[in-house]
C-alpha positions, 0 to 999 in steps of 0.5 A: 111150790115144791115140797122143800121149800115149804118144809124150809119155810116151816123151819124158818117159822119155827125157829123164830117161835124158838127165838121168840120163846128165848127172849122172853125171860120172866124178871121180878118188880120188887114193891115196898110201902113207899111204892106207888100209886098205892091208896092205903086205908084203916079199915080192918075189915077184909075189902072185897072186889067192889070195895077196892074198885070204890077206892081206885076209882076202876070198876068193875073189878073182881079177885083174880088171885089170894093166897092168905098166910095161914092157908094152904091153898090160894084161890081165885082164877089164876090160882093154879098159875101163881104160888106165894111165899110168905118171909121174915117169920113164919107167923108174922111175916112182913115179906111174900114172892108172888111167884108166877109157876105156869099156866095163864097169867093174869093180864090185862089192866089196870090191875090192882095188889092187894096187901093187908094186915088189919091189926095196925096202921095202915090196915091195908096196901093197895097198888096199882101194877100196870098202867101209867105211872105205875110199875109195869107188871106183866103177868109173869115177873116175880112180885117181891114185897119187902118190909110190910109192917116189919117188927109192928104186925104181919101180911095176913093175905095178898092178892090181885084184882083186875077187870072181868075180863082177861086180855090175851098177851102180847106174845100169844097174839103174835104167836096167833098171827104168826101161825095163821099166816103160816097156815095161809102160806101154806094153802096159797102154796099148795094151790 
């Protein structure tokens, strides 16, 4: 095959990399106390990965992401792709934006938020994001929580929990076939 009609078949790949990259826009899933499937609980103490998996009944799980008010910093795996702003008052907000930033996204399922207070009645919220009968979350959507314990406490920290291991998305895979079939079209060519 002649020169110009692999540099044409480059373009075309290109281009549909480019379309692909247009269409996918980030959006936001807005979650309240009403949201479900939500498990709630009294306990005060701070719940640690295994705990959660206890009472979602998915183990093992392990924290992917948490940001908590009153630091600077978030942690977890996937802390530099995420950013969380906390709302309502500075020192008793009942709102936060889980913000995706850049970077990996967390991926993969089932996956569990995390919201706690500990001082009131539920002391924590935890709701399922990615599987059925739950909001459908993909990693890069904004997560709103609105009216978490609003006038009665405060958030005191969000975060994420999934399983050990991180499933690639969607859109990175179909970016992988694409190219290695480019890169096999291209050595066909050739010979």
């Amino acid at each position: 095959m002649n020169t110009n009609k692999i540099k044409m078949l480059m373009t075309l790949i290109c281009a549909a990399l480019i379309m692909l990259g247009m269409v996918s826009g980030a959006s936001a899933l807005t979650i309240t106390p009403s949201t479900s499937p939500i498990w709630t609980g009294t306990t005060t103490a701070n719940l640690n990965a295994a705990a959660i998996a206890a009472i979602v009944g998915y183990s093992p799980l392990v924290e992917l992401y948490k940001q908590n008010v009153d630091e600077a910093t978030d942690s977890g795996p996937f802390a530099s792709s995420y950013v969380t702003t906390f709302s309502n008052t500075p020192a008793d907000p009942s709102n936060a934006l889980i913000d995706y930033i850049s970077g990996p996204s967390i991926s993969g399922g089932p996956l569990y938020l995390y919201v706690k207070d500990g001082n009131n009645e539920p002391a924590y919220y935890i709701f399922g994001l990615n599987y059925t009968g739950a909001p459908a979350w993909n990693g890069t959507d904004d997560l709103i929580l609105q009216n978490f314990w609003t006038g009665n406490g405060s958030i005191s920290h969000v975060a994420i929990y999934g399983p050990t291991t991180a499933v690639p998305e969607p859109l990175t895979m179909l970016l992988l076939g694409l190219g290695l079939v480019g890169v096999a079209g291209v050595r066909r060519f050739r010979k």
